[in-house]
C-alpha positions in Angstrom: 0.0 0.0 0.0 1.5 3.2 -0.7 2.5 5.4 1.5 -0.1 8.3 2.8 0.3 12.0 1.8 2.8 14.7 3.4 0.6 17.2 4.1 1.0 20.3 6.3 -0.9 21.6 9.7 -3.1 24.7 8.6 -3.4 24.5 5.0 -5.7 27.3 3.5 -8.6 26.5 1.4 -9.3 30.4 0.8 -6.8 30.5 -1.6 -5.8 28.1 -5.1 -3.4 25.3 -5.1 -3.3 25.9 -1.0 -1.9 22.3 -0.7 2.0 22.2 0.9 4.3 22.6 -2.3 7.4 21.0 -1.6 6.2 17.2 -0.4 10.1 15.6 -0.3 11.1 18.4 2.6 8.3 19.2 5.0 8.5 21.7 7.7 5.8 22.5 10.0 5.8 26.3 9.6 4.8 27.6 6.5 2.7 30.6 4.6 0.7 29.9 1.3 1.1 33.2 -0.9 -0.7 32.2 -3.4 -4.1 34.3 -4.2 -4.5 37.9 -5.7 -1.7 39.9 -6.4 -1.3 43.2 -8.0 -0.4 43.1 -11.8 0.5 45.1 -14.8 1.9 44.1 -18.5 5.0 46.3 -18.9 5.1 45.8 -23.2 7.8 47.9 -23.7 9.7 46.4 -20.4 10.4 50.2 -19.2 9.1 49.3 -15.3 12.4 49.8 -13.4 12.7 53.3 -15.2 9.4 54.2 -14.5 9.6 53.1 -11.0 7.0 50.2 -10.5 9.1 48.7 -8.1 7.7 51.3 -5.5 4.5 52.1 -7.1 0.7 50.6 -6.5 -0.2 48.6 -10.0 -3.5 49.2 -11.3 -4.7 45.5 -12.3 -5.1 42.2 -10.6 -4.1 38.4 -10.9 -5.1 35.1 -9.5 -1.6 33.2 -8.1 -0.3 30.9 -9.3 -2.1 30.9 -12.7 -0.1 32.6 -15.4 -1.8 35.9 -17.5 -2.4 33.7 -20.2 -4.7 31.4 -18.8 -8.6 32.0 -18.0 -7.8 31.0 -14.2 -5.6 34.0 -13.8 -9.0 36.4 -14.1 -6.6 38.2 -17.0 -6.8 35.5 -20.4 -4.9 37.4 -23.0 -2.5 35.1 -24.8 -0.7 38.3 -26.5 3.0 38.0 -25.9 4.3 40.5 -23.0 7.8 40.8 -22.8 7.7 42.0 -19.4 5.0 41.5 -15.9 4.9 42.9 -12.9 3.9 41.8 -9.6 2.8 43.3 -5.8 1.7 42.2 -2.5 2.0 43.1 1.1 2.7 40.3 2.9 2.2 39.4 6.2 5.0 37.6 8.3 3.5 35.9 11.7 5.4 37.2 14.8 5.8 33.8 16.0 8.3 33.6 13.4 10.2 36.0 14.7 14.1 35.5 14.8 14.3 33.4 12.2 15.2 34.0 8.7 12.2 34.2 6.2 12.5 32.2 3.1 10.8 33.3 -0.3 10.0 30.5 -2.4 9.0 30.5 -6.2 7.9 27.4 -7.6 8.5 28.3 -10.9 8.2 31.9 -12.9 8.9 32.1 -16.8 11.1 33.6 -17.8 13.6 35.7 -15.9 12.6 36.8 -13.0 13.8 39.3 -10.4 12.8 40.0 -6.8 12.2 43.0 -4.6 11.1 43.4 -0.6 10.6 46.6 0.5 12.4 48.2 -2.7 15.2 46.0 -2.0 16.6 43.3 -4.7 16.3 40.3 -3.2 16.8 37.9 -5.8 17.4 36.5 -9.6 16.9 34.0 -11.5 16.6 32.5 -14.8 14.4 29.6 -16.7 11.1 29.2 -16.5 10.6 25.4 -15.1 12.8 25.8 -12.2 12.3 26.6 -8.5 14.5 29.5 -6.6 14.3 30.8 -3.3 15.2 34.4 -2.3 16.4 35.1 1.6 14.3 38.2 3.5 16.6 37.8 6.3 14.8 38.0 9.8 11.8 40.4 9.2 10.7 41.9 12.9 7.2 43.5 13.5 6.8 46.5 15.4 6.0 45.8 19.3 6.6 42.1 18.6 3.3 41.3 16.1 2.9 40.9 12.8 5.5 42.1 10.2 4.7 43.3 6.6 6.8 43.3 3.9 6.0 44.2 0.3 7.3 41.6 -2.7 7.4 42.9 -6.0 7.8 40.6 -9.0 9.0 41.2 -12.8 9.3 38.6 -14.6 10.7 38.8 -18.7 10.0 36.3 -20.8 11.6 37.3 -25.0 9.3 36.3 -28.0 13.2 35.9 -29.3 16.1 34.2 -29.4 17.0 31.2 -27.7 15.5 29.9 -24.1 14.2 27.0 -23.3 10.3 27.6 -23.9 9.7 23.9 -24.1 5.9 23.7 -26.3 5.2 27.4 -26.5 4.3 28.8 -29.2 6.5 32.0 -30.3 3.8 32.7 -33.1 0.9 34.4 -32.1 -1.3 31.6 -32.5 -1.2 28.0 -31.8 -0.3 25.7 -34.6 1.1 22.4 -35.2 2.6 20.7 -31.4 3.0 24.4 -30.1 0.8 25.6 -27.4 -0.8 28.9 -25.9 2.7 30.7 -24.0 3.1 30.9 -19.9 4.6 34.1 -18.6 5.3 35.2 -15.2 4.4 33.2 -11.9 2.9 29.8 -12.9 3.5 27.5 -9.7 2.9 28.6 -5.8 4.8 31.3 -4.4 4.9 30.6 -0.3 7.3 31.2 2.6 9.3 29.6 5.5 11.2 30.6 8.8 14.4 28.2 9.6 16.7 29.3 12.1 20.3 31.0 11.0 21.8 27.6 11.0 19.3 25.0 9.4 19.1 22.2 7.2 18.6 22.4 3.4 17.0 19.9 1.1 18.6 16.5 1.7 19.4 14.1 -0.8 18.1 10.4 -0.3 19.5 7.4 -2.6 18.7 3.9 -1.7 20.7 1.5 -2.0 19.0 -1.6 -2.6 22.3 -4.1 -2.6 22.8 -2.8 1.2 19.3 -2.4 1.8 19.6 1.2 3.1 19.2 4.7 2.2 22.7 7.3 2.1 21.7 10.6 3.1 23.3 13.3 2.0 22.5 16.6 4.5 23.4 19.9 3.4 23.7 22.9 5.7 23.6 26.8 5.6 26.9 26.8 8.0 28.3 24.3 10.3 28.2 25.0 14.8 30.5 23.6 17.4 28.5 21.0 18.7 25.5 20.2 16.2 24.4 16.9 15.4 22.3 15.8 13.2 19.8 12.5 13.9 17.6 10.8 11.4 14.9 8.6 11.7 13.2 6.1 9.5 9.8 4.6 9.5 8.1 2.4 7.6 4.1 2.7 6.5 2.6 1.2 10.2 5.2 3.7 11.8 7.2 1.9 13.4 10.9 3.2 13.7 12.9 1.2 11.5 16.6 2.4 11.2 18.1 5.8 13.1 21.4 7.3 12.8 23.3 10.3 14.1 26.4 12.2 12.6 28.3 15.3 13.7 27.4 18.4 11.9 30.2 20.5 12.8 32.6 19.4 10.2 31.4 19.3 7.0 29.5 21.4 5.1 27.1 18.1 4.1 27.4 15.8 6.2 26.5 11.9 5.3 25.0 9.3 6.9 23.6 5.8 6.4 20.6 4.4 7.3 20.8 0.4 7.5 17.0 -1.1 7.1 17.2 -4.7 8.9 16.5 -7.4 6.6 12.7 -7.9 7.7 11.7 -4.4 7.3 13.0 -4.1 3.9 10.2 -3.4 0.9 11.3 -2.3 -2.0 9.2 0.5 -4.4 7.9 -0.9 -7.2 4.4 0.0 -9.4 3.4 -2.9 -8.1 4.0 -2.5 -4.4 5.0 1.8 -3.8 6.1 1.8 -0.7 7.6 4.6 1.2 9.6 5.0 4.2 9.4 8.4 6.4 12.2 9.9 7.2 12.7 12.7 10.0 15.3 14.7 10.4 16.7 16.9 12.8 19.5 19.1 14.0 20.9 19.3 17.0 22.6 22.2 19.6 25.6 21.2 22.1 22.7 20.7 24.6 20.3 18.5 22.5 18.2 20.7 21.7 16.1 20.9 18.2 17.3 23.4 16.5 15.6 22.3 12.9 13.6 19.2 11.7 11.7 18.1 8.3 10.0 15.5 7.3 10.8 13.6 4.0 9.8 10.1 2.0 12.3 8.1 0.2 11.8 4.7 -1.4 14.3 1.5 -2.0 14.6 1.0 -5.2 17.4 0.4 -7.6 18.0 0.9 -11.7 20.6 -0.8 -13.7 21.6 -1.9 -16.8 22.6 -5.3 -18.2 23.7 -5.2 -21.6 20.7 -4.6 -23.7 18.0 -4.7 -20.4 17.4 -2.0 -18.1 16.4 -3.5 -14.9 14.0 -2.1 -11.8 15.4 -3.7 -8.5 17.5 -6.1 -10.5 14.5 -7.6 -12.5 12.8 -6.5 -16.2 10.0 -4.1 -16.1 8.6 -3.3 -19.3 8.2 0.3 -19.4 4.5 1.1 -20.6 5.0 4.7 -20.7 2.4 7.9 -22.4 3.3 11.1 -23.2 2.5 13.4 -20.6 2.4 17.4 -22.0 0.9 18.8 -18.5 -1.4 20.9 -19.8 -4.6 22.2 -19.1 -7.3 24.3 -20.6 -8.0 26.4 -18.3 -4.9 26.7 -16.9 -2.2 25.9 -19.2 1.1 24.4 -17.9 -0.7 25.0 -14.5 -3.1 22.3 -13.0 -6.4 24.0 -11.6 -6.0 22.1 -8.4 -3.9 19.6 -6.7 -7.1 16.8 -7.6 -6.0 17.0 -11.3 -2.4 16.1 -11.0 -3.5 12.8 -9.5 -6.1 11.9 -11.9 -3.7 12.2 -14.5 -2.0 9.3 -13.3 -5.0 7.3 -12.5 -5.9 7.9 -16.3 -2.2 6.9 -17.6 -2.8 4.0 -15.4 -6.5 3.2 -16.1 -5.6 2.7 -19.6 -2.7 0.5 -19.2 0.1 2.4 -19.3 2.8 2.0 -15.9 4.5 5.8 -16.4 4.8 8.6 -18.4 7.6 10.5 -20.4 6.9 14.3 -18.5 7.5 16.1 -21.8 9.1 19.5 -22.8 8.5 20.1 -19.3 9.5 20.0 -16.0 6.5 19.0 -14.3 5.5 20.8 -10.7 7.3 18.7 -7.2 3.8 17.0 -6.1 3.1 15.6 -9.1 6.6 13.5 -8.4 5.2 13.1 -4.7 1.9 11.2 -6.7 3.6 8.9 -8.7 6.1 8.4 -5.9 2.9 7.3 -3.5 1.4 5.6 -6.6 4.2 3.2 -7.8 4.3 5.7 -11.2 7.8 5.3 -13.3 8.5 8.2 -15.2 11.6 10.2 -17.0 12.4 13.5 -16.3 13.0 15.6 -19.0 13.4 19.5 -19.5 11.8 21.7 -22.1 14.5 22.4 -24.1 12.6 23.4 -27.4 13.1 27.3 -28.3 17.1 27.3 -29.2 16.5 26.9 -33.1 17.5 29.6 -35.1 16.3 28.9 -38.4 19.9 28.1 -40.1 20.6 25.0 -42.1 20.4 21.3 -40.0 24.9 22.0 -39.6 24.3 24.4 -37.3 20.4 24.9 -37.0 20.4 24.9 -32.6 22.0 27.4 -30.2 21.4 26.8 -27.3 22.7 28.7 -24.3 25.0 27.9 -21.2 21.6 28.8 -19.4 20.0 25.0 -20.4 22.6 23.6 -18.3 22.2 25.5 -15.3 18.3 25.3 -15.6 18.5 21.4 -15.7 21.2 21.2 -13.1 18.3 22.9 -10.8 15.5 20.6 -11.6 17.9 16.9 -10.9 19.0 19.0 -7.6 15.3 19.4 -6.8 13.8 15.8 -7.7 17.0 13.9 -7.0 15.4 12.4 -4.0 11.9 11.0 -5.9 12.1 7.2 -6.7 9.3 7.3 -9.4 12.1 9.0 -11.6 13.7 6.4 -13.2 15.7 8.1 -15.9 17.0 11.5 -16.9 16.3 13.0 -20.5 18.0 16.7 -20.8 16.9 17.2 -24.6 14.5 16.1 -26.8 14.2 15.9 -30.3 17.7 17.8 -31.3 18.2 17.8 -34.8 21.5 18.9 -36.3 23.8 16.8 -39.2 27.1 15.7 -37.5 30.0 16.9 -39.5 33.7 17.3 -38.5 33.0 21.0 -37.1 32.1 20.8 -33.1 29.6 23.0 -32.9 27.2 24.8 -29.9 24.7 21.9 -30.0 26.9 19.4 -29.1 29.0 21.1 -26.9 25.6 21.7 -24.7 24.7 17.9 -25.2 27.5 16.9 -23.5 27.6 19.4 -20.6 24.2 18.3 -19.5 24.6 15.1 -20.0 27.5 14.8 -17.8 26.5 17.5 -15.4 23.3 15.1 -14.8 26.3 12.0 -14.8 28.0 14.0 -11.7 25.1 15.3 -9.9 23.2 11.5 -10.4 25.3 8.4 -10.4 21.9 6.1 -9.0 20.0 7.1 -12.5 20.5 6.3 -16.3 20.9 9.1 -18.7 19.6 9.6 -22.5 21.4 12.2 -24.2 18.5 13.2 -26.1 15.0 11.8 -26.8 15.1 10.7 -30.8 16.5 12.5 -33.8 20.2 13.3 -32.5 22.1 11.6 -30.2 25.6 13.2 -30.1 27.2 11.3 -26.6 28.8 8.0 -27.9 28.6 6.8 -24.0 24.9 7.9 -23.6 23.2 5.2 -21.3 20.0 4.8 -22.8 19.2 5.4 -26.9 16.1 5.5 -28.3 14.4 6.4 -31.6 10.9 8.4 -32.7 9.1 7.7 -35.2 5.6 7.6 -36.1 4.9 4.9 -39.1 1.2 4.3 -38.6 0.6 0.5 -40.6 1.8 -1.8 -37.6 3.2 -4.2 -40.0 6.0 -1.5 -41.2 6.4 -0.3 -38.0 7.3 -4.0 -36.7 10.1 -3.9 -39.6 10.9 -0.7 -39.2 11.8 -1.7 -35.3 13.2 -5.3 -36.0 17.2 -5.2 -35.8 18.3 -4.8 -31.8 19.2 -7.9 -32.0 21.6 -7.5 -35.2 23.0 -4.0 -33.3 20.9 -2.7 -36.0 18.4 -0.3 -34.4 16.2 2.5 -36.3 17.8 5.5 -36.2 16.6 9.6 -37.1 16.5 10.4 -39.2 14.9 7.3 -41.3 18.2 4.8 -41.4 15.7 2.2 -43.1 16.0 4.8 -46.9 12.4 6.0 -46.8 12.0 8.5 -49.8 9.9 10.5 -48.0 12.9 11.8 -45.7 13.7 14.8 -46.6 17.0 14.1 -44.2 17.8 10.5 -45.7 21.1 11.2 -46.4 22.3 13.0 -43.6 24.0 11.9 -40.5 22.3 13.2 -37.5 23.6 10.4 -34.5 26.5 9.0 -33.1 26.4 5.2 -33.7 24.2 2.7 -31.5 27.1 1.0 -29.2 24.3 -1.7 -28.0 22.9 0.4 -25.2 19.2 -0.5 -23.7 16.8 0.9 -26.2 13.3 1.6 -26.6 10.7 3.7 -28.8 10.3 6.9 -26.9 7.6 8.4 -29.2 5.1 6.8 -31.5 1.7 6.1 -32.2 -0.1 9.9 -31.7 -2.6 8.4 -33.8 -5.1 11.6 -35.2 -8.6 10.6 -33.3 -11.7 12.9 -33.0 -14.6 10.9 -33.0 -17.1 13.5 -33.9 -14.9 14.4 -36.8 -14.5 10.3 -37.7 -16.0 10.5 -41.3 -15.8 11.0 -44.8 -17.3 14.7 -44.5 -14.8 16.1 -41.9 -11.8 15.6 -44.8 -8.0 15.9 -43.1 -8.3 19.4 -42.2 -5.0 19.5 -40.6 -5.9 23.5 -39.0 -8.4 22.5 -36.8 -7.2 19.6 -35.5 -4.2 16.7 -36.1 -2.4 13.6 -35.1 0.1 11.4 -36.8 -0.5 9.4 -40.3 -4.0 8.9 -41.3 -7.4 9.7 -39.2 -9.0 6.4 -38.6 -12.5 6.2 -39.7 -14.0 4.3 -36.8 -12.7 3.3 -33.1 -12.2 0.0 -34.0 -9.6 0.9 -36.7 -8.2 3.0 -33.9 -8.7 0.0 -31.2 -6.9 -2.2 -33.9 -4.1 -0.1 -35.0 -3.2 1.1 -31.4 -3.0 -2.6 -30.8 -0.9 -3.6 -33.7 1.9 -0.6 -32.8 2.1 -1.7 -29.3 2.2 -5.5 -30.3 5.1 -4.9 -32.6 7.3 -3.5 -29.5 5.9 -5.6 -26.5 7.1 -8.8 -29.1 10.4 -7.8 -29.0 12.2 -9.2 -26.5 15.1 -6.7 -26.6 13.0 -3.4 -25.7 13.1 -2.2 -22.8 10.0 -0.4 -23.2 8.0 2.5 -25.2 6.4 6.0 -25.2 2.9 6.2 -26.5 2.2 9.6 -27.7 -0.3 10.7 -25.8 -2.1 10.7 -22.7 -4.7 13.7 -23.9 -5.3 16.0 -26.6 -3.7 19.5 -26.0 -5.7 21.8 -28.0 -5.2 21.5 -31.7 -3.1 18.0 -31.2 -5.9 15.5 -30.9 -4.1 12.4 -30.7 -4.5 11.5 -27.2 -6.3 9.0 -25.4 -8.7 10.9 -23.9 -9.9 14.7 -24.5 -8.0 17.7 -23.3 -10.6 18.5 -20.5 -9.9 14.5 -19.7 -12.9 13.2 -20.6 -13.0 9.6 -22.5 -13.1 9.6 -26.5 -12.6 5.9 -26.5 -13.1 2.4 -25.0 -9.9 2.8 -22.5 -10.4 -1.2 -21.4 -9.6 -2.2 -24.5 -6.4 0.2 -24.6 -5.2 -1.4 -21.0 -6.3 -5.0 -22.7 -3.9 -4.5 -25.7 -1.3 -3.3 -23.2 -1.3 -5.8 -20.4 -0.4 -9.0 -22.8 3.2 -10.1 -21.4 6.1 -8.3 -22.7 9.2 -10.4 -24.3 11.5 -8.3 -22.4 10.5 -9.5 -19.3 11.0 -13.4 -20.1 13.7 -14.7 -17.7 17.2 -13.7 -18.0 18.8 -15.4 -21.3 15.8 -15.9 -23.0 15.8 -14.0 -26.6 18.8 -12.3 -26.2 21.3 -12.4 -29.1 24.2 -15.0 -28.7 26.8 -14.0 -26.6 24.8 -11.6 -24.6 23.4 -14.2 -22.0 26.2 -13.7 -19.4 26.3 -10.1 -19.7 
């Protein structure tokens, strides 16, 4: 049974999203700040000369939904190069002494911070949290302090930055959607004490069966200690350590599970430990504690088989965009990020790909309490500058610092199984070294150094430009199964599909370049296929292929049963083959004019889901005993 949720004493429901943001690090005191603020579009980004960062603003928004979005109150999609935010916030005098923490949650794109006309903070990307340090804040006579936050946040129609599916036309067309700019994820606050713990990180260690904790401070004390506790889901203590906290600046310990209390995570069986932590004074006294979850669980690789706690788990994974009509890139309420899973799951599938995106913290938290395997990935689309496929991608130093962020924040979450920095580069490899690869390699072995417990993939389909890349995969969206079968057949030759089409299809534009490394007989799987173009009230003759109202991949079927049977046939052809590892069906739901999901953008059903998790549940080749259907040679690998 999976574990129950972190949730926090005095949670709102006056305000939206009012749920405890940061599940993997609970502390006990905390302020929700999301709600209205003051607003104002700054089009010609000329607010710091005209003083807004000391002046009233005339509008008003709806935290955390972006300007953009109908839940904001605002709804125009225009592009604004520059926002502004205001509120007076009140601080609690009980948390007085201690330093007041800031926290964003995410705000596209760059964003700067003021308190009380004073810059408080910076910070670019849009998918990534930061945190900016009010100090200790002290109310008159010992009540309530105020402080006023003011907010801009840029966000450039231009140029490269990681935009992930936004659209930088006005309107949305082909996979590109309706832009987020500004605050888009809570905004809340925290007290800790000058010395107190920051996030941990949590890798379990399955061989040893134990958790290593790494514990990172703010300084170090004569004297401090820090404990930890673990319990398991009927709360009983399990394991408990203690290590001195006056030496190094992150202190590790390990926490040993006895042999009897040891359950590993799994989707079938997600269960988590709690773990409590605290620092110590010379005296014993608390001087911080937090609450966390962690589950034991191991990944690894054996030649061509990428195993879950040391066995093969087909990975049934979906697409997962995160969007939402009414609130774009922002769920309406905490509700809708679990019934996103239970929909995945419902139809069959055991994970998701979290695409062009990094999704919000408590969705993680779900899939961690749910037994959900997914991939983090970052929304790296926006660095193409419209030159030749040589050089066709720039992106910045800013992608690598932007990802580095989001491992550091869901380093500790066992539903993540894998990292995926890039998706869908596309650039010819010639014997010039160019931006694009340079920035391939950075984050791929940034996210090597920051996350030896995880595999990496380079890049989702089309260009992969790492020879050592952990994982490789392929895209590709062939709708007759029968081709599609061929078209996959050859992992057991060392003879993969590749992207662009290595099989000679005319209809490549790209045949004849060169976009990837060679396959070097990595695990593999098909990260993207299927999308297959359904509407059913559009499901006839009449409707024609208009492609401008809506779209998928290949072909609109005519009824649900060719649907039923095609989706079927594409999923057959890789659950047969008993060298993949797994597959990414594209996608869990329509986002506006992309209708190839498997249920509606508003989440509604379009189509017999049973038989979807029917087609899906057969048994997988891959997960046939060691040795069986794996190429000669391989079976003591």
């Amino acid at each position: 049974m999976a574990h129950p949720d972190i949730t926090s004493p005095e949670v709102s429901n006056d305000v939206p999203r009012p749920e405890y943001p940061r599940p993997s690090f609970v502390r006990a005191d905390w302020l929700n700040l999301n709600g209205a603020w003051q607003f104002a579009f700054d089009p010609g980004d000329s607010g710091l000369e005209r003083g807004l960062v000391h002046q009233e603003l005339d509008g008003r928004i709806l935290v955390p939904f972006c300007p953009e979005s109908e839940l904001s109150g605002i709804g125009d999609t225009d592009f604004h190069p520059a926002v502004w935010y205001r509120r007076t916030v009140r601080i609690p005098a009980g948390w007085a002494g201690r330093r007041v923490l800031l926290h964003f949650g995410a705000v596209d794109h760059d964003a700067t911070v003021w308190a009380d006309g004073r810059e408080v903070a910076r910070h670019s990307g849009g998918f990534t949290s930061f945190t900016a340090d009010l100090g200790v804040v002290a109310g008159a006579a010992g009540g309530d302090a105020e402080v006023v936050i003011v907010v801009r946040a840029r966000d450039a129609r231009h140029g490269p930055q990681a935009r992930g599916k936004q659209a930088t036309d006005y309107a949305n067309s082909d996979c590109h959607y309706t832009r987020t700019t500004g605050i888009w994820q809570t905004v809340w606050a925290e007290p800790v004490p000058e010395v107190h713990l920051r996030r941990p990180r949590i890798t379990p260690d399955l061989a040893s069966g134990a958790f290593h904790l790494e514990l990172p401070l703010s300084t170090n004390r004569p004297g401090h200690r820090i404990t930890a506790l673990v319990s398991d889901a009927d709360g009983r203590t399990v394991a408990e350590a203690s290590v001195r906290a006056d030496l190094d600046l992150a202190p590790r310990m390990v926490l040993a599970l006895p042999e009897d209390r040891r359950r590993p995570w799994s989707p079938e069986d997600p269960h988590l430990y709690r773990v409590r932590i605290e620092l110590l004074d010379g005296a014993g006294g608390t001087v911080d504690r937090a609450e966390c979850t962690a589950g034991l669980r191991s990944v690894a690789i054996d030649g061509k088989r990428l195993l879950l706690n040391g066995r093969p788990v087909f990975q049934r994974l979906v697409l997962d965009q995160g969007w939402y009509p009414d609130g774009l890139m922002t769920a309406p309420d905490d509700a809708a990020l679990v019934r996103d899973i239970e929909l995945s799951l419902a139809a069959g599938f055991n994970g998701a790909r979290l695409h062009q995106k990094v999704f919000e913290e408590r969705f993680l938290h779900h899939a961690d309490r749910l037994g959900y395997l997914v991939w983090g990935e970052f929304g790296d689309w926006g660095a193409s500058t419209g030159r030749t496929t040589r050089d066709n991608q720039q992106p910045t130093a800013g992608f690598i610092a932007q990802w580095l962020e989001a491992v550091e924040r869901d380093y500790s979450h066992p539903s993540i199984v894998g990292w995926c920095p890039l998706n869908e580069t596309h650039q010819e490899l010639h014997d010039r070294q160019t931006v694009l690869d340079d920035v391939t390699r950075g984050m791929f072995l940034a996210t090597k150094a920051a996350d030896t417990s995880r595999p990496v993939l380079d890049a989702s389909g089309y260009s992969h430009r790492v020879a050592e890349t952990d994982v490789y995969d392929s895209h590709s969206y062939e709708q007759d199964p029968e081709a599609f079968r061929r078209q996959m057949a050859g992992l057991d030759k060392d003879d993969p599909y590749l992207n662009p089409d290595s099989r000679g299809n005319p209809g490549r534009k790209d045949t004849d370049a060169v976009w990837s490394l060679p396959y070097r007989g990595q695990p593999y799987f098909c990260s993207e296929f299927g999308g297959i173009w359904w509407n059913p009230e559009e499901a006839n003759e009449a409707a024609g292929d208009d492609r401008e109202v809506s779209w998928g991949y290949g072909q609109r079927p005519r009824t649900e049963e060719e649907f039923q049977t095609r989706f079927a046939g594409l999923t057959g052809a890789l659950l047969d083959d008993p060298l993949m590892f797994g597959y990414c069906y594209t996608q869990l739901t329509d986002v506006f004019q992309e209708q190839n999901g498997v249920y509606r953008f508003d989440r509604s059903r379009k189509l017999d889901v049973e038989r979807l998790r029917a087609a899906q549940q057969r048994p997988a080749a891959f997960e046939r005993p060691a040795g069986f259907g794996r190429p000669a040679g391989e079976e003591g690998r």
